[in-house]
C-alpha positions as CSV (number, residue, x, y, z in Angstrom):
1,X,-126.5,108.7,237.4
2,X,-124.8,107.2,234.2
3,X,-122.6,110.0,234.3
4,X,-121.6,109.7,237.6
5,X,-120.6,106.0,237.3
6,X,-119.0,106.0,234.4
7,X,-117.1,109.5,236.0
8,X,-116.2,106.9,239.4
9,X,-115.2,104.0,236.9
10,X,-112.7,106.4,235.3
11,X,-110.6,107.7,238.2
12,X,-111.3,104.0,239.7
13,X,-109.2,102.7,236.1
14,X,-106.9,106.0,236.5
15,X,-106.0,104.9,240.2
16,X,-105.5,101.2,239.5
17,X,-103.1,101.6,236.2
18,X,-101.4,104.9,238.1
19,X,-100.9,102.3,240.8
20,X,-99.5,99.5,238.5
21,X,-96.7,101.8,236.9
22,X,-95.7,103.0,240.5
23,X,-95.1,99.2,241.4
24,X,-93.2,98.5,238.1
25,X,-91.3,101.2,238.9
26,X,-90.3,101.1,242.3
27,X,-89.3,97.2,241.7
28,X,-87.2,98.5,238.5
29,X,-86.0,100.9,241.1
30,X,-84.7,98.2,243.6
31,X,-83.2,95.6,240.7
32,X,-81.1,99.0,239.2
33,X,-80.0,99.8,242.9
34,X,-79.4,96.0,243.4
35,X,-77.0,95.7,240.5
36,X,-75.5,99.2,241.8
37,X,-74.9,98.3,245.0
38,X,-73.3,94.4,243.7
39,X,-70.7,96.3,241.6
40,X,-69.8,98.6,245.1
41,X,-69.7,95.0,247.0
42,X,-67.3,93.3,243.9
43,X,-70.2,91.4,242.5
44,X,-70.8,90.9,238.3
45,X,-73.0,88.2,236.2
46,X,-75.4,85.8,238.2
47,X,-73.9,86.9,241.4
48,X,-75.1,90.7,240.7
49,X,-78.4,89.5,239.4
50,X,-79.4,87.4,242.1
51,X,-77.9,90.1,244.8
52,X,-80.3,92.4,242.5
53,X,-83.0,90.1,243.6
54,X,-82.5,89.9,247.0
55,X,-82.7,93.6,246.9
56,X,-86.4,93.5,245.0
57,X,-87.6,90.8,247.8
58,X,-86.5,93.2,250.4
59,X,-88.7,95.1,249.6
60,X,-91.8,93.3,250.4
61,X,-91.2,93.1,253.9
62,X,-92.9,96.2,255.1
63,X,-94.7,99.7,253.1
64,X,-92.3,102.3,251.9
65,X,-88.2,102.4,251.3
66,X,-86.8,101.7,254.7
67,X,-86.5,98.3,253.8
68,X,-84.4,98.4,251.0
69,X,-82.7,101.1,252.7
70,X,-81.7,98.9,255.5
71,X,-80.4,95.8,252.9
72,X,-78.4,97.9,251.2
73,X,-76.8,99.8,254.1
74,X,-76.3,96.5,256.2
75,X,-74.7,94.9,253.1
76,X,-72.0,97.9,252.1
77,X,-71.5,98.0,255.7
78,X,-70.7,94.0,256.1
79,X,-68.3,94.4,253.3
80,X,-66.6,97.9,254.7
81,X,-68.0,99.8,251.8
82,X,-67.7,103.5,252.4
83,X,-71.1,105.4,251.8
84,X,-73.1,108.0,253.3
85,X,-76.6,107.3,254.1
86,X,-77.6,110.4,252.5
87,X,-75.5,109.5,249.0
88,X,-77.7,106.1,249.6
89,X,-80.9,108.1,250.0
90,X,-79.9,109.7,246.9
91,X,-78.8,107.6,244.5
92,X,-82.5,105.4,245.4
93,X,-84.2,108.9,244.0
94,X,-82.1,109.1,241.0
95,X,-83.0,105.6,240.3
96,X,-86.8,105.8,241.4
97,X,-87.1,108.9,239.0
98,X,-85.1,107.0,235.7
99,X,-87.1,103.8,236.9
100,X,-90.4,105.7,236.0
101,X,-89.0,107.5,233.2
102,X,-88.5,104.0,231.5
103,X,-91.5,102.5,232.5
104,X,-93.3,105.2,231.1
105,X,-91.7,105.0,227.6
106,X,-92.1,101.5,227.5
């Protein structure tokens, strides 16, 4: 049975550090499409960072993307900012995929 457990307690380690690096990245995600989205509303400095912020804590309000989706889109829409949801949608990807790229050469 030694075998076993110590086979469990490997995937159980795998699962919890793949888990980790997917949180890292999906918040390093929202802070790069935070400080994205600031320069499209006119923001720079502090103003970006903590817009960059507010984008991160938008996250926590429900599983998956849609909330950060809905932020972003409500905020370049409040400021007349012309962008297609699907340019959104993609430019969140691009990000996601260079967000894990860094965290995993960290």
């Amino acid at each position: 049975m030694s075998g076993l457990d110590d086979l469990g307690k490997t995937h159980e380690n795998k699962f919890a550090h793949d888990s980790d690096l997917e949180f890292k990245a999906n918040a390093r995600r929202n802070k790069l499409l935070g400080l994205w989205a600031a320069e499209l509303l006119g923001l720079s400095g502090d103003a970006a960072e903590a817009y960059a912020k507010e984008v991160i804590v938008a996250d926590l309000e429900e599983k998956g993307d849609d909330d950060v989706f809905r932020k972003v889109r409500q905020d370049l829409d409040s400021k007349n900012v012309e962008m297609s949801d699907h340019r959104l949608r993609r430019e969140m990807d691009e990000l996601m995929a260079r967000a894990r790229e860094e965290i995993q050469t960290e």
